[in-house]
C-alpha positions in Angstrom: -57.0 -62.4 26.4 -53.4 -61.2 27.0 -54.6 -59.1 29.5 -56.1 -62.3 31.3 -52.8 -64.3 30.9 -50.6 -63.2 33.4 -53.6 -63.3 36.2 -54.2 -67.1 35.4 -50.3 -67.4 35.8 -50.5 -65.7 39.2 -53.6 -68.2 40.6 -52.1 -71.3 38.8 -48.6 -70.3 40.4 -50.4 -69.9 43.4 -52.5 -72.9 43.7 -49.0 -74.7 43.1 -47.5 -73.6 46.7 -44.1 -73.7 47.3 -41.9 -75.8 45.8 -38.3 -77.1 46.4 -36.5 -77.6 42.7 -33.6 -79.6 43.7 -30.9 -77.2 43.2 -28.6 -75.5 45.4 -28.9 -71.9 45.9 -25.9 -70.9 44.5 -27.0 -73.0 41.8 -29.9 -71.6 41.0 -28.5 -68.0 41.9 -27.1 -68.1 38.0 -30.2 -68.7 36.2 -28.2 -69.6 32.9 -31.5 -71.1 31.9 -34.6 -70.5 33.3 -36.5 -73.8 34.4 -40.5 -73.1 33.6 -42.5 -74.3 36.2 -40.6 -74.9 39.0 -39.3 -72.6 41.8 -35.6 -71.2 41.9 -33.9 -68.9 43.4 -32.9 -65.8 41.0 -30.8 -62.7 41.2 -30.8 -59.2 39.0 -32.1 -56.4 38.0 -36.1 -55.2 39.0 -37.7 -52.4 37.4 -40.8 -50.6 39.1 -42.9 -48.0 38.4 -46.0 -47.2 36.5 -47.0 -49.6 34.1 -43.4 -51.3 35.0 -42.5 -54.6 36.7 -39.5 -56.5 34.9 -36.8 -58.3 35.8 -33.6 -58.8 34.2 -32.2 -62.2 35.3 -28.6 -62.2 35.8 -27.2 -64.5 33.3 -29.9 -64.9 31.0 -29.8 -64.7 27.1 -30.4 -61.8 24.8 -33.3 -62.1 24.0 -34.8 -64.1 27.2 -34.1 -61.1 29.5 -36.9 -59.2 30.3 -39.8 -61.2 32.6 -42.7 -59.3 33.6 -43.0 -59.5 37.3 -46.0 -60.3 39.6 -45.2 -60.8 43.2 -47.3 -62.8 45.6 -48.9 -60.8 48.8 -45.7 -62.1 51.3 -43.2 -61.0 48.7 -45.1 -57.6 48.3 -44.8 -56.8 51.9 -41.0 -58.2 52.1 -40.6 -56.0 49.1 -42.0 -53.1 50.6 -40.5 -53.4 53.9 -36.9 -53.7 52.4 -37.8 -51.2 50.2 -38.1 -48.8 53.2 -34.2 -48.0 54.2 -33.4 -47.3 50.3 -32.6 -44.1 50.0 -33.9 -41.8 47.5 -36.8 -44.6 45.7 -35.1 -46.0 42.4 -37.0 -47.3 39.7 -34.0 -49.8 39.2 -33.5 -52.6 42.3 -30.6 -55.2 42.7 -33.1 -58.0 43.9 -32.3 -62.1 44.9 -35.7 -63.7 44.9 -37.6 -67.2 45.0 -40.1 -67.7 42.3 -41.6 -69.6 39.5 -41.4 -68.5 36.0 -43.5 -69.1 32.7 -42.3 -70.9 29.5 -40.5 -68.4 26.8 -43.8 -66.9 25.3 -43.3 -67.0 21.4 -45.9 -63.6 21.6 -44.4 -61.8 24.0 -44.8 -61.2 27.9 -46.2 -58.3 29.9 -46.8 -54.7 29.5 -47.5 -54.3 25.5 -45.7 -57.8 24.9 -42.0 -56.7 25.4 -41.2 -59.2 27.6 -40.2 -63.3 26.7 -41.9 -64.6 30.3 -43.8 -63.7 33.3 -42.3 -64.8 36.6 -44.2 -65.2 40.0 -42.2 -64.3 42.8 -43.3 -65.7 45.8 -40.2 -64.8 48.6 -37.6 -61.6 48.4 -34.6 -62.8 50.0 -32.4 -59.1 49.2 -33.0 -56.2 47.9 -31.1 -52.9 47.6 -30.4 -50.3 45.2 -28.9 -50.7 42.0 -25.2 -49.7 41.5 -23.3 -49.5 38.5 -22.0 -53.0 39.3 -25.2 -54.4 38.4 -24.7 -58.3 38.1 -21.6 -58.6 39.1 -21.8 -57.2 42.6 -23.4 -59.4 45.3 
């Protein structure tokens, strides 16, 4: 069943389209709190690799920090097309993206459950590598 979870996320998400949430983009940018179900924009820190795909949401509270990632087909090529002129393939990504995130999962999200949501990105808007800035660099 929790394998199952984050697929019927993906299709739900999906099914949903594209949505505007009313916010600003620089609004939405500093996902304090992360709104379930609707799209915003979000910035931070994207993890890849084998049997890896979080993101670390810029802003967001211990314990609320690490979203297991799923990206829609679009995003996956924008993803992979910026992904291109980064030097040297790190497993850590600065990333700004559009998406739609899960509720905080009581049980846990993603790979073995160490995650609090699953997030559904659906538009990369920037993506370069990480630097030792992290957050705080735009």
């Amino acid at each position: 069943m929790r394998l199952l979870l984050p697929l019927a996320l993906a299709v739900v998400f999906a099914t949903l389209g594209v949505a505007s949430d009313g916010q600003s983009p620089a609004a939405a940018a500093l996902p304090v709190r992360a709104h379930a179900d609707t799209v915003g924009e979000y910035r931070g820190l994207y993890e890849t690799g084998f049997e890896v795909s979080w993101f670390h949401a810029c802003g967001a509270p211990p314990g609320d920090d690490s979203w297991w990632v799923t990206l829609s087909n679009d995003a996956l090529r924008q993803r992979d097309s910026l992904a291109r002129a980064i030097e040297g393939k790190p497993r850590t990504l600065y990333v700004r993206w559009r998406g739609t995130v899960s509720p905080k999962m009581p049980a846990g999200a993603g790979h073995m459950g160490r995650g609090s949501r699953y997030m559904l990105v659906t538009e990369v808007l920037q993506l370069r590598a990480s630097d030792a800035s992290g957050c705080t660099s735009t």
